[in-house]
N, CA, C and O atoms as a CHARMM CRD file, in Angstrom:
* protein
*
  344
    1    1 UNK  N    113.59800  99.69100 152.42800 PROA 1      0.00000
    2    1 UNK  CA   113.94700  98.37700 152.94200 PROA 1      0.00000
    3    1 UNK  C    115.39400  98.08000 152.55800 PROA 1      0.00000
    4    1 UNK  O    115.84200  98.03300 151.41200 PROA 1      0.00000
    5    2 UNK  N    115.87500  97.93900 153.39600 PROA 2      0.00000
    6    2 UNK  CA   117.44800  97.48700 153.51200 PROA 2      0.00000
    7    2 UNK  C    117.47100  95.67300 153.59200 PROA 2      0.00000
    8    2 UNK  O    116.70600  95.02700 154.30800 PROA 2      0.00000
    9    3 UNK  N    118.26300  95.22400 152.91500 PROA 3      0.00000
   10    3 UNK  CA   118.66100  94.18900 152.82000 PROA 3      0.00000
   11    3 UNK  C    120.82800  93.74400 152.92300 PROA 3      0.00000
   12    3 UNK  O    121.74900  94.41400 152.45700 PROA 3      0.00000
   13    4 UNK  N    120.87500  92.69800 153.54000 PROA 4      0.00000
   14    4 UNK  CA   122.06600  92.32000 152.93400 PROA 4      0.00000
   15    4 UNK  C    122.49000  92.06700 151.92000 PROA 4      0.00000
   16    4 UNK  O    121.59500  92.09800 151.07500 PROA 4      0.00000
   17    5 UNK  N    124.04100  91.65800 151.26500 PROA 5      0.00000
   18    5 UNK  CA   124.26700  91.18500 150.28400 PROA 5      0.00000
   19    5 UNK  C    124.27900  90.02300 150.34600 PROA 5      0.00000
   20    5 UNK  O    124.35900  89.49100 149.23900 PROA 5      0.00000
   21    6 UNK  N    124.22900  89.30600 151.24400 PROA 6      0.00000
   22    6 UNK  CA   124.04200  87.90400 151.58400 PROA 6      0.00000
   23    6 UNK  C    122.13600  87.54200 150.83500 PROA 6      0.00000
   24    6 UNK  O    121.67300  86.90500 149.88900 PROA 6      0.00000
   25    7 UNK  N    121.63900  88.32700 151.86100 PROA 7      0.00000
   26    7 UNK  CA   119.96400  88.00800 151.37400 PROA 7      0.00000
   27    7 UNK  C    120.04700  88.47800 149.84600 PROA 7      0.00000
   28    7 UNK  O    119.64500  87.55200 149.14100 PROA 7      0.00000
   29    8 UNK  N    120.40100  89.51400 149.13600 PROA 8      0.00000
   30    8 UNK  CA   120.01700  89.73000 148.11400 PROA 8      0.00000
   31    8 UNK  C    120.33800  88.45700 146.73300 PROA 8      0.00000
   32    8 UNK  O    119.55400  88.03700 145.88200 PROA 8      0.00000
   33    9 UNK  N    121.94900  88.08100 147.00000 PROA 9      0.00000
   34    9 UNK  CA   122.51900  87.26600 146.57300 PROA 9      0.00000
   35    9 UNK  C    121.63100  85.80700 146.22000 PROA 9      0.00000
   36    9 UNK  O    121.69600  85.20900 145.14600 PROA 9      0.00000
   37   10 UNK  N    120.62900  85.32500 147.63700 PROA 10     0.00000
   38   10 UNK  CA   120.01500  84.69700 147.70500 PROA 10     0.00000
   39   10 UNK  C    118.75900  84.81600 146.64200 PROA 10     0.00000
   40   10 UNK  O    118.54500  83.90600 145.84000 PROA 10     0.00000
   41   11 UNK  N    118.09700  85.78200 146.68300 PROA 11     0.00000
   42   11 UNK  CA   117.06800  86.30900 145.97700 PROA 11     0.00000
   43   11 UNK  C    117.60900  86.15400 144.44500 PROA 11     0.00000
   44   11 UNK  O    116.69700  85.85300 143.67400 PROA 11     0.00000
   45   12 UNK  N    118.78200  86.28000 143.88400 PROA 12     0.00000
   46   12 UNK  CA   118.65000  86.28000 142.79800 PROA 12     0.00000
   47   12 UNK  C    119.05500  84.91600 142.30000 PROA 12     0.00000
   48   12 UNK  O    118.80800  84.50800 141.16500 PROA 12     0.00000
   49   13 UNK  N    119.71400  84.22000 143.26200 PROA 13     0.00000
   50   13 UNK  CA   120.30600  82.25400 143.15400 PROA 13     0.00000
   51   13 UNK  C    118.43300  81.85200 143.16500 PROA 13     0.00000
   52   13 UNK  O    118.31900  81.07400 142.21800 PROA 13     0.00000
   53   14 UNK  N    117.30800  82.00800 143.67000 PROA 14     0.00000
   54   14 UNK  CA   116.28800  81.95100 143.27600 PROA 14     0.00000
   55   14 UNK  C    115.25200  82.07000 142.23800 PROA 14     0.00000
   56   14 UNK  O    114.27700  81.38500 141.92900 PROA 14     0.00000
   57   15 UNK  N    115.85300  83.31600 141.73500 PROA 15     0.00000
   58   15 UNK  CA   115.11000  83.33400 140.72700 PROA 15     0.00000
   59   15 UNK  C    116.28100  82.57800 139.21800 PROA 15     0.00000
   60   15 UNK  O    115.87500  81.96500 138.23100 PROA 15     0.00000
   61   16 UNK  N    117.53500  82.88200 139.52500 PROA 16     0.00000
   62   16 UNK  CA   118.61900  81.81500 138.34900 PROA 16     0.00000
   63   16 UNK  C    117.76800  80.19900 138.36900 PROA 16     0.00000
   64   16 UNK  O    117.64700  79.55400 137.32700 PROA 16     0.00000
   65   17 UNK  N    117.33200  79.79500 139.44900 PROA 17     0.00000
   66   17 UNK  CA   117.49400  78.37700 139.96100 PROA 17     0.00000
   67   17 UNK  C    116.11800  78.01100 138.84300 PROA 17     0.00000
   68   17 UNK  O    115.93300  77.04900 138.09800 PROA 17     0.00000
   69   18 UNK  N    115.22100  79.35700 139.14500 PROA 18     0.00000
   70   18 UNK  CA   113.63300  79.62600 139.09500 PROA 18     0.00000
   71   18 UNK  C    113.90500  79.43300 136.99400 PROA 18     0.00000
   72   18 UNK  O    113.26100  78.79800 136.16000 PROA 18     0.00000
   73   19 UNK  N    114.64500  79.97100 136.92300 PROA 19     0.00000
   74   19 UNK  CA   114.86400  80.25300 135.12100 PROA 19     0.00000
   75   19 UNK  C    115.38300  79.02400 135.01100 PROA 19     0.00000
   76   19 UNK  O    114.70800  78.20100 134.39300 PROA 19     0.00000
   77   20 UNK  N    116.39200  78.70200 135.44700 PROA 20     0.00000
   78   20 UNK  CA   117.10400  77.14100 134.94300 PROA 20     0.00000
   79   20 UNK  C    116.48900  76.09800 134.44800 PROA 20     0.00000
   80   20 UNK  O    116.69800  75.39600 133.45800 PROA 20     0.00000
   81   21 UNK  N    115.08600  76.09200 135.91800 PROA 21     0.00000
   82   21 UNK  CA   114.36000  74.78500 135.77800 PROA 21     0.00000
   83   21 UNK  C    113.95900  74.86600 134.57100 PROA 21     0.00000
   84   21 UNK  O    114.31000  74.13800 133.64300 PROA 21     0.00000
   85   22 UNK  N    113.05200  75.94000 134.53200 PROA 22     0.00000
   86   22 UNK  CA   112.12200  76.22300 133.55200 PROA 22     0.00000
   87   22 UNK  C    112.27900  76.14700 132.33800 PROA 22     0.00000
   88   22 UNK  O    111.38200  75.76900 131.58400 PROA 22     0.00000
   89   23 UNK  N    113.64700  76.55600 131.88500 PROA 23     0.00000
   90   23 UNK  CA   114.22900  76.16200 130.59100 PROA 23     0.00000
   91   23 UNK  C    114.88800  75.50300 130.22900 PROA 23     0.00000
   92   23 UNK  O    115.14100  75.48300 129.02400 PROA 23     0.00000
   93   24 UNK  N    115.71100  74.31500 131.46000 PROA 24     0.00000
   94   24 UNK  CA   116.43300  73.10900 131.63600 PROA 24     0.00000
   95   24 UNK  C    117.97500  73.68900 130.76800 PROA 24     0.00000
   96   24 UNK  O    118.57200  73.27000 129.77700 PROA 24     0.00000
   97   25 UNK  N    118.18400  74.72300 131.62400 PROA 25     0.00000
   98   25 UNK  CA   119.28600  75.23600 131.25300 PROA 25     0.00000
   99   25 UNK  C    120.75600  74.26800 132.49700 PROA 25     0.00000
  100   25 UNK  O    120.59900  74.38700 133.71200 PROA 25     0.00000
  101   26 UNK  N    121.70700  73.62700 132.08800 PROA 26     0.00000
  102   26 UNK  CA   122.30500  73.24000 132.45200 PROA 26     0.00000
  103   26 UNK  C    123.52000  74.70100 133.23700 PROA 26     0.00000
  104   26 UNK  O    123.74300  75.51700 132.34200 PROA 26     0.00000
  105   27 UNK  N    123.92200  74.92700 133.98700 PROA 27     0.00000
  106   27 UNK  CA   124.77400  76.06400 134.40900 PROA 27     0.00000
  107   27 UNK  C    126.00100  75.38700 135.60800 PROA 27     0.00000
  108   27 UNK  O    126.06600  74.85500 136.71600 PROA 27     0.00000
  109   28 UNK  N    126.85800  75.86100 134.45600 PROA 28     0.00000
  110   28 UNK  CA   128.32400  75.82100 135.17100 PROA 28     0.00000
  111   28 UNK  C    129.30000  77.18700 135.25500 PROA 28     0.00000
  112   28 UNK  O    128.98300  78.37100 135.13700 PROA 28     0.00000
  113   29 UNK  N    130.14800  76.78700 135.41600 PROA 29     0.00000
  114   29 UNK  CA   130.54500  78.18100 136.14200 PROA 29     0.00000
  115   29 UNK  C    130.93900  79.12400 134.47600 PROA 29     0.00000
  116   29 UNK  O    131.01300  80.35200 134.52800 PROA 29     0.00000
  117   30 UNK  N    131.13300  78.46800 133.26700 PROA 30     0.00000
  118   30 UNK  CA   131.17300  78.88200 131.77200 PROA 30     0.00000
  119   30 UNK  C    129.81000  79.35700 131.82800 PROA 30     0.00000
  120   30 UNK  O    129.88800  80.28500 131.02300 PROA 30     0.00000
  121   31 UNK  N    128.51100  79.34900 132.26600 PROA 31     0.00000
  122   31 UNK  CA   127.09200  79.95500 132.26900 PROA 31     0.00000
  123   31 UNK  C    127.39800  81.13800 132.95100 PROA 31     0.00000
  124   31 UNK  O    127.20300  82.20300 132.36500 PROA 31     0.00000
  125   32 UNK  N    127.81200  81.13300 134.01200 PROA 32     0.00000
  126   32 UNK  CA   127.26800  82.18100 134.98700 PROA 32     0.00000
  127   32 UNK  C    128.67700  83.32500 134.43700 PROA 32     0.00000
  128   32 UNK  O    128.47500  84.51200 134.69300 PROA 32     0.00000
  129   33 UNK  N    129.60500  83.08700 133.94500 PROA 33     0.00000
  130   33 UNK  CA   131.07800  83.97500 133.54300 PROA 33     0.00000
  131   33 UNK  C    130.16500  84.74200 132.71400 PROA 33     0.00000
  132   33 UNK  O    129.89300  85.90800 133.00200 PROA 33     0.00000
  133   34 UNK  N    129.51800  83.96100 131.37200 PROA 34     0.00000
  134   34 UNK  CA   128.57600  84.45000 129.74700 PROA 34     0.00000
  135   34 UNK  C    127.69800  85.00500 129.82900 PROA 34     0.00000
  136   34 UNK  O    127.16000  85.72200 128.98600 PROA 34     0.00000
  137   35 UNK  N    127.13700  84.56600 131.76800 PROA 35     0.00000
  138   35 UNK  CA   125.87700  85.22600 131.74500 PROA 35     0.00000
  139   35 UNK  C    126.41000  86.89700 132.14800 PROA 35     0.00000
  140   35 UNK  O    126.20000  87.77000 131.30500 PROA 35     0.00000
  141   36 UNK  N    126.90900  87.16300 133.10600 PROA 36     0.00000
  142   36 UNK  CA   127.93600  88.14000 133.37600 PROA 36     0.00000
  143   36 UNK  C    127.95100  89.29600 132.56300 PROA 36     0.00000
  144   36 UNK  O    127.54500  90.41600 132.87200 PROA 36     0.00000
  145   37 UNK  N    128.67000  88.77300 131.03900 PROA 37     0.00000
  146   37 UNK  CA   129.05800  89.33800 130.06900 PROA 37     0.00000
  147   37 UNK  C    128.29800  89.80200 129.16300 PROA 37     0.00000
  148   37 UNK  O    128.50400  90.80700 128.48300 PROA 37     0.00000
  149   38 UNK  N    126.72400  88.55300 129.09500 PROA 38     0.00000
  150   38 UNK  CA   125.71100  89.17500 128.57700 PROA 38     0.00000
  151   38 UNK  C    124.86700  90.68600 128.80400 PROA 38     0.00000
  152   38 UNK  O    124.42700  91.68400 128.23400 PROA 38     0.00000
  153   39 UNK  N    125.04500  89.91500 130.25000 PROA 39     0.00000
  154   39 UNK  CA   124.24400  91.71700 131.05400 PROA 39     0.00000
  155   39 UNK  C    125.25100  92.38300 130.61800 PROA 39     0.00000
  156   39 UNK  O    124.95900  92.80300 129.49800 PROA 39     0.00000
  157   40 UNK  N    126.41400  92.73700 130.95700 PROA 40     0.00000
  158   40 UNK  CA   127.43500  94.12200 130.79600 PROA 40     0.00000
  159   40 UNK  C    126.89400  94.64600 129.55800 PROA 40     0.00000
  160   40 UNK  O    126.36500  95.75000 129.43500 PROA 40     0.00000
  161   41 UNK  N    127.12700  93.44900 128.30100 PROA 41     0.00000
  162   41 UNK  CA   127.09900  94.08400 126.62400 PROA 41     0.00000
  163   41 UNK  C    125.56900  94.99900 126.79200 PROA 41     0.00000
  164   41 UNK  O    125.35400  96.10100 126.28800 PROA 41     0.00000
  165   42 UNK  N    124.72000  94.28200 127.54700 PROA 42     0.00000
  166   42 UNK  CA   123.17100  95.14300 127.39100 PROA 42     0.00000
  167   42 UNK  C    123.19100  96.55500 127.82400 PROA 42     0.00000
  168   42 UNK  O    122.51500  97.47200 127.35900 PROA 42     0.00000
  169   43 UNK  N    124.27400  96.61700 129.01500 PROA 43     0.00000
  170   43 UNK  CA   124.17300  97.69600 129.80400 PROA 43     0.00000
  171   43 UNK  C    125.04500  98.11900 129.16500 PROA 43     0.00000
  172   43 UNK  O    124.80200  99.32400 129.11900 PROA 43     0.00000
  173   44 UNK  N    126.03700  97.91600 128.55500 PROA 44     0.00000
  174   44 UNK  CA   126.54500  99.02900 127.17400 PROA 44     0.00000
  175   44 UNK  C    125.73700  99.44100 126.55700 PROA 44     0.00000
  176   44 UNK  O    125.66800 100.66500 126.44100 PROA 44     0.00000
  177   45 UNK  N    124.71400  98.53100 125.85500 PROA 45     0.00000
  178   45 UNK  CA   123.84000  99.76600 125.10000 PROA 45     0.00000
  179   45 UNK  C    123.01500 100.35700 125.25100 PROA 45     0.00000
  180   45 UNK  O    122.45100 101.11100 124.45800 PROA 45     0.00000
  181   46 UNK  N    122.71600 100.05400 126.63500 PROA 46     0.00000
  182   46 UNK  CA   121.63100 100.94900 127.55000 PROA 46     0.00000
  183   46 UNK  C    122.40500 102.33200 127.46700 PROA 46     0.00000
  184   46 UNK  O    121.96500 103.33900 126.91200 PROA 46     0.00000
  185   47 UNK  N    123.73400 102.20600 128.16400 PROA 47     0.00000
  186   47 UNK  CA   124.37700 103.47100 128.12700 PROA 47     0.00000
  187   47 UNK  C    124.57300 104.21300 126.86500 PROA 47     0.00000
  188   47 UNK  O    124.16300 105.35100 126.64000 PROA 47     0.00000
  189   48 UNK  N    125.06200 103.65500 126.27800 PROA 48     0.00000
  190   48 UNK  CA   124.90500 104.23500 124.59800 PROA 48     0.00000
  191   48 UNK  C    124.24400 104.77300 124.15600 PROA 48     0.00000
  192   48 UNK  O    124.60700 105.53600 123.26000 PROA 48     0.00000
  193   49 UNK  N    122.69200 104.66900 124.59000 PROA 49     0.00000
  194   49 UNK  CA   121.60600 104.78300 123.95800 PROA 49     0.00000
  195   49 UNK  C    121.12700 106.06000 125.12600 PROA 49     0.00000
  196   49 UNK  O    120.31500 106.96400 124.93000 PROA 49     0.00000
  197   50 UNK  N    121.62300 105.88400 125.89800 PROA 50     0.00000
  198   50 UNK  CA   121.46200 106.88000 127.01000 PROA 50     0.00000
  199   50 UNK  C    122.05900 108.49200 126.60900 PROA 50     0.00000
  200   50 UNK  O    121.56000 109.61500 126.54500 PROA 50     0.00000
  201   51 UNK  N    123.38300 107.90400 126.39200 PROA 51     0.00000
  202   51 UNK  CA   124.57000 109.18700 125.72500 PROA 51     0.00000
  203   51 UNK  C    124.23800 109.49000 124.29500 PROA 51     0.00000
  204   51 UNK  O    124.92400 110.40100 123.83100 PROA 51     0.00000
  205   52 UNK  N    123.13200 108.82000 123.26600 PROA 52     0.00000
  206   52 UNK  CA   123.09800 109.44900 122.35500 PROA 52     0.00000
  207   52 UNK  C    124.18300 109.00900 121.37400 PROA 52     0.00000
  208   52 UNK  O    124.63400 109.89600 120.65000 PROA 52     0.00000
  209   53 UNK  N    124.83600 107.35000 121.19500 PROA 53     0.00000
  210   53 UNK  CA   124.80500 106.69500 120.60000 PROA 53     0.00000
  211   53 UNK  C    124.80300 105.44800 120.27900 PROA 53     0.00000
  212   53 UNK  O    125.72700 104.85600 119.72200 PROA 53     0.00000
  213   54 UNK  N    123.69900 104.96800 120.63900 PROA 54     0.00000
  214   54 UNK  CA   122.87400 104.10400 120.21800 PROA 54     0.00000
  215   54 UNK  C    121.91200 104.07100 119.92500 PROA 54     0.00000
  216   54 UNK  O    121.07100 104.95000 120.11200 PROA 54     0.00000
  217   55 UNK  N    121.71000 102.65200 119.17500 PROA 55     0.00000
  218   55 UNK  CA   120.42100 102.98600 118.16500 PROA 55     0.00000
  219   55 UNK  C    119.26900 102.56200 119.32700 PROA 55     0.00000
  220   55 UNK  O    119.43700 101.82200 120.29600 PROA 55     0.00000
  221   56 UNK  N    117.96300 103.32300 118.88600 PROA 56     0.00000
  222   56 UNK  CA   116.65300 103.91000 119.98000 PROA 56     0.00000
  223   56 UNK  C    115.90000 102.37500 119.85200 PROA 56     0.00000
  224   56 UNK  O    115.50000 101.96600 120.94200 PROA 56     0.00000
  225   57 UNK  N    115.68200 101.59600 118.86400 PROA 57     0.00000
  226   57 UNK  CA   115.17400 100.59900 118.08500 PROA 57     0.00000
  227   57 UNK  C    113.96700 100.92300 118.89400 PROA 57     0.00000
  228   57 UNK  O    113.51200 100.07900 119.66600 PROA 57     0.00000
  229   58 UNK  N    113.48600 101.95900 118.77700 PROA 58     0.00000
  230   58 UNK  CA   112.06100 102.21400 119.10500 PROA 58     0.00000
  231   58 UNK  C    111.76400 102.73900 120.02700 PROA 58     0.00000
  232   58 UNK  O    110.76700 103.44900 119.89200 PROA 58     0.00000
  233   59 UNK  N    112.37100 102.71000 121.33800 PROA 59     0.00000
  234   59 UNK  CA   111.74400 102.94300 122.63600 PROA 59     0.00000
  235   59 UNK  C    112.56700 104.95100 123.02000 PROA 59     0.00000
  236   59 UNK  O    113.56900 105.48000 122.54000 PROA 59     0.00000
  237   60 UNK  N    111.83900 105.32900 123.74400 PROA 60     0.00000
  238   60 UNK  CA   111.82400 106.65700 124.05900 PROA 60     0.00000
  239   60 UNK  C    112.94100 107.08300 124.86100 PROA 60     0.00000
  240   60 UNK  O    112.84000 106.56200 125.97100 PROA 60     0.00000
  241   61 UNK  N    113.69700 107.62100 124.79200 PROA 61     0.00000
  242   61 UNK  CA   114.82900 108.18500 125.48700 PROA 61     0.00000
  243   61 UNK  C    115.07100 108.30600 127.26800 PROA 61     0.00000
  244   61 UNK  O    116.06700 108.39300 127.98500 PROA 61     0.00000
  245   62 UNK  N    113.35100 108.24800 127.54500 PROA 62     0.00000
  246   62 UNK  CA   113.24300 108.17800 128.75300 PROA 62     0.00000
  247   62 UNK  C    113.14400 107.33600 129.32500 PROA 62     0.00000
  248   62 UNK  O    112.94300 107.46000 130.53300 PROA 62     0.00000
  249   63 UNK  N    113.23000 106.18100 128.78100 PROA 63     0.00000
  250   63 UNK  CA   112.99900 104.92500 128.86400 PROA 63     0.00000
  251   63 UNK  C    114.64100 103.96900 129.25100 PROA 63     0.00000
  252   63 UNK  O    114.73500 102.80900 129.65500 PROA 63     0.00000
  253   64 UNK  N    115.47300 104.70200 129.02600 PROA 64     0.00000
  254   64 UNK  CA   116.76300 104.49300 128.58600 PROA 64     0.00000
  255   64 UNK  C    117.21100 104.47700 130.54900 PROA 64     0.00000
  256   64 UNK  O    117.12100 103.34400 131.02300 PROA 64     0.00000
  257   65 UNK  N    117.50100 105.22400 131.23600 PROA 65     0.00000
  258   65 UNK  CA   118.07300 105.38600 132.42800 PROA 65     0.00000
  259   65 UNK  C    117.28300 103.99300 133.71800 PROA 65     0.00000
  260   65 UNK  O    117.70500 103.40500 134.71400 PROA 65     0.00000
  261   66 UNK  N    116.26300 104.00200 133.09700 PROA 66     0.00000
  262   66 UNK  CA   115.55400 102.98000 133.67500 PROA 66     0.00000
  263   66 UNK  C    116.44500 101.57000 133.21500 PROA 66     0.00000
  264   66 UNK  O    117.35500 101.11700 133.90900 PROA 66     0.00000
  265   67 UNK  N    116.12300 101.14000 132.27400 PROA 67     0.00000
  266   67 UNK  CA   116.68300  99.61700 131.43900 PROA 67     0.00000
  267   67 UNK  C    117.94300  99.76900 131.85600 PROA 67     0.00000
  268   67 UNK  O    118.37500  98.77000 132.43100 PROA 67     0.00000
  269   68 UNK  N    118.76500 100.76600 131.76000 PROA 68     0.00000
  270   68 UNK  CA   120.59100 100.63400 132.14500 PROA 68     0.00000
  271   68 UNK  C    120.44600 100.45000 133.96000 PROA 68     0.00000
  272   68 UNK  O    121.35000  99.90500 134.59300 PROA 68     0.00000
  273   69 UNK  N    119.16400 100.99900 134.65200 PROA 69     0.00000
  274   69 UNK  CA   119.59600 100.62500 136.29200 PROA 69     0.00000
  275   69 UNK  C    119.00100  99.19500 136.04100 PROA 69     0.00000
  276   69 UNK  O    119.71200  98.33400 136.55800 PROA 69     0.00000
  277   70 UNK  N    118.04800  98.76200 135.48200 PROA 70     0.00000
  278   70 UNK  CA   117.69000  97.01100 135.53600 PROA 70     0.00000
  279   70 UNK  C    118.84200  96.13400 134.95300 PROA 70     0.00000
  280   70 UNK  O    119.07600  94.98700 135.33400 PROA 70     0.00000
  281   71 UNK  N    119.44300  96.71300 134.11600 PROA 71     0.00000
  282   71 UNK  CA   120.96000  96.15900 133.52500 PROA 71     0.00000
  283   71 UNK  C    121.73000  96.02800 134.64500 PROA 71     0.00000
  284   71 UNK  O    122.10300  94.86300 134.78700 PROA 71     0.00000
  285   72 UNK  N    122.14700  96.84000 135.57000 PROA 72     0.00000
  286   72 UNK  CA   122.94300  97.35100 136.23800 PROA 72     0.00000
  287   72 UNK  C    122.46300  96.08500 137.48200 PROA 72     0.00000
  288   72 UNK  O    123.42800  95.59600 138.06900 PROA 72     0.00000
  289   73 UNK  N    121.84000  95.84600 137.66500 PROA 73     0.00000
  290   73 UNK  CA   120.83000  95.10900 139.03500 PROA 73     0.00000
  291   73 UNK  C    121.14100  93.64600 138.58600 PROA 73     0.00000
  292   73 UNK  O    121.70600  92.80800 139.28900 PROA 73     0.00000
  293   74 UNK  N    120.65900  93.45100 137.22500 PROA 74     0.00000
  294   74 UNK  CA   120.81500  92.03900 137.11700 PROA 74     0.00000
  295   74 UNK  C    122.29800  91.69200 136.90800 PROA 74     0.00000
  296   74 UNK  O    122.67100  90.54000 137.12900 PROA 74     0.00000
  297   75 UNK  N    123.17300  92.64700 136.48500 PROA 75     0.00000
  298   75 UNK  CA   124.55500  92.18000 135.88000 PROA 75     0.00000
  299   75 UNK  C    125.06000  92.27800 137.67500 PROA 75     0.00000
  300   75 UNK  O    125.89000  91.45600 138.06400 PROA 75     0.00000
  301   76 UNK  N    124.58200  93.15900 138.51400 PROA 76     0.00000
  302   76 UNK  CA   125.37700  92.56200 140.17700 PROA 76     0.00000
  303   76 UNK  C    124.82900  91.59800 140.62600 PROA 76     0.00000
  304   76 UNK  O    125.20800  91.39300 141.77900 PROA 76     0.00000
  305   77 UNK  N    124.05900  90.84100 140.25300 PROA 77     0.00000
  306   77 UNK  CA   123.22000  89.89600 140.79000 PROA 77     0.00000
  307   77 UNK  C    123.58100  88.68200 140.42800 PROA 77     0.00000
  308   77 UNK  O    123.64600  87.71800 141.19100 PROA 77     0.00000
  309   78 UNK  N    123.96900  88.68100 138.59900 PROA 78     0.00000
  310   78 UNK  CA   124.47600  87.62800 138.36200 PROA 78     0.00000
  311   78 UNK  C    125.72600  87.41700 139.08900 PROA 78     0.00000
  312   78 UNK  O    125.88300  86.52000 139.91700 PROA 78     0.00000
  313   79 UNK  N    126.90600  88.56100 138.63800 PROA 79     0.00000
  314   79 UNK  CA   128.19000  88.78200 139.51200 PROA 79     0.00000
  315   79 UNK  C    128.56200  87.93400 140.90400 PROA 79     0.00000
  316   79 UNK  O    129.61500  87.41000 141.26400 PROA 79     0.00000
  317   80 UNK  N    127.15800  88.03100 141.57400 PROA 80     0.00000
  318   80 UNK  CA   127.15200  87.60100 142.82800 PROA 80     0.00000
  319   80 UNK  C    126.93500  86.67900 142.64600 PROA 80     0.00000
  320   80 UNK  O    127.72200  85.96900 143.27300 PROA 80     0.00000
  321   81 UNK  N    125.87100  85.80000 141.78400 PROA 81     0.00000
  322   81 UNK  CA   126.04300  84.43400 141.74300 PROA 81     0.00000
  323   81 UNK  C    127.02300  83.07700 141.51800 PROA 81     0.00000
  324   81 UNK  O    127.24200  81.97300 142.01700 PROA 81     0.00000
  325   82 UNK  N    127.49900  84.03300 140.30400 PROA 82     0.00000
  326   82 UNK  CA   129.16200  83.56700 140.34900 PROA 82     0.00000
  327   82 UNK  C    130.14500  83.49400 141.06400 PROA 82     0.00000
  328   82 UNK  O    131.12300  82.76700 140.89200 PROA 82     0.00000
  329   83 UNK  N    129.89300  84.48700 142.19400 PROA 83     0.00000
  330   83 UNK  CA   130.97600  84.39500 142.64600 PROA 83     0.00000
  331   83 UNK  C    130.68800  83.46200 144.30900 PROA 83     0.00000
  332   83 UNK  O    131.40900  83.30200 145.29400 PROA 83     0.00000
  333   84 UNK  N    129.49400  83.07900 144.01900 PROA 84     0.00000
  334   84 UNK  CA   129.40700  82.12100 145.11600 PROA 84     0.00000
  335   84 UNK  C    129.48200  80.65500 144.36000 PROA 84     0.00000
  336   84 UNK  O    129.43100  79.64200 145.05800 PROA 84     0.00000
  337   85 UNK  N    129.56000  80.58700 143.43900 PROA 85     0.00000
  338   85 UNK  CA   129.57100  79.09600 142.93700 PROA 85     0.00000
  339   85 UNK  C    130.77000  78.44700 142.67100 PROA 85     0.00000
  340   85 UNK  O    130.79400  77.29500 142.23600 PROA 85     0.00000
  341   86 UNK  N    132.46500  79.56100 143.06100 PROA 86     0.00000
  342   86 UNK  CA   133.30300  79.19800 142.85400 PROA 86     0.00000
  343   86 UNK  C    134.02400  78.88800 144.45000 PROA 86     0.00000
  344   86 UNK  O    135.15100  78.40100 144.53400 PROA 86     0.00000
């Protein structure tokens, strides 16, 4: 299934909107920059942990290529959210 970046963009301003309520998170464009930056730092240590240095804090090596593409998904997703809110 093929999608746009338009629809996808949408899909994830849904589920941000979906988290916001829920935790009465206030978001300005200082949220969505931090949020950004949050994913990247994760998907650093996804990669890290991928390449064999970072720490495992438990989970299996194979486990690793997976969490860095969900890193990877949410950090373009946020990306995109931001960059429609400016």
């Amino acid at each position: 299934m093929s999608r746009s970046l338009a629809e996808l963009t949408d899909l994830v301003s849904e589920v941000s909107d979906t988290y916001a309520s829920r935790n009465d998170i206030a978001r300005d464009d200082d949220w969505y920059i931090l949020k950004v930056q949050e994913e990247l730092g994760e998907l650093v240590a996804e990669y890290l942990k991928t390449t064999g240095r970072g720490r495992p804090k438990g989970a299996d090596a194979g486990d690793y290529p997976a969490g860095a593409g969900r890193r990877s998904s949410r950090r373009s997703g946020h990306a995109a959210a931001l960059c429609t809110q400016q």
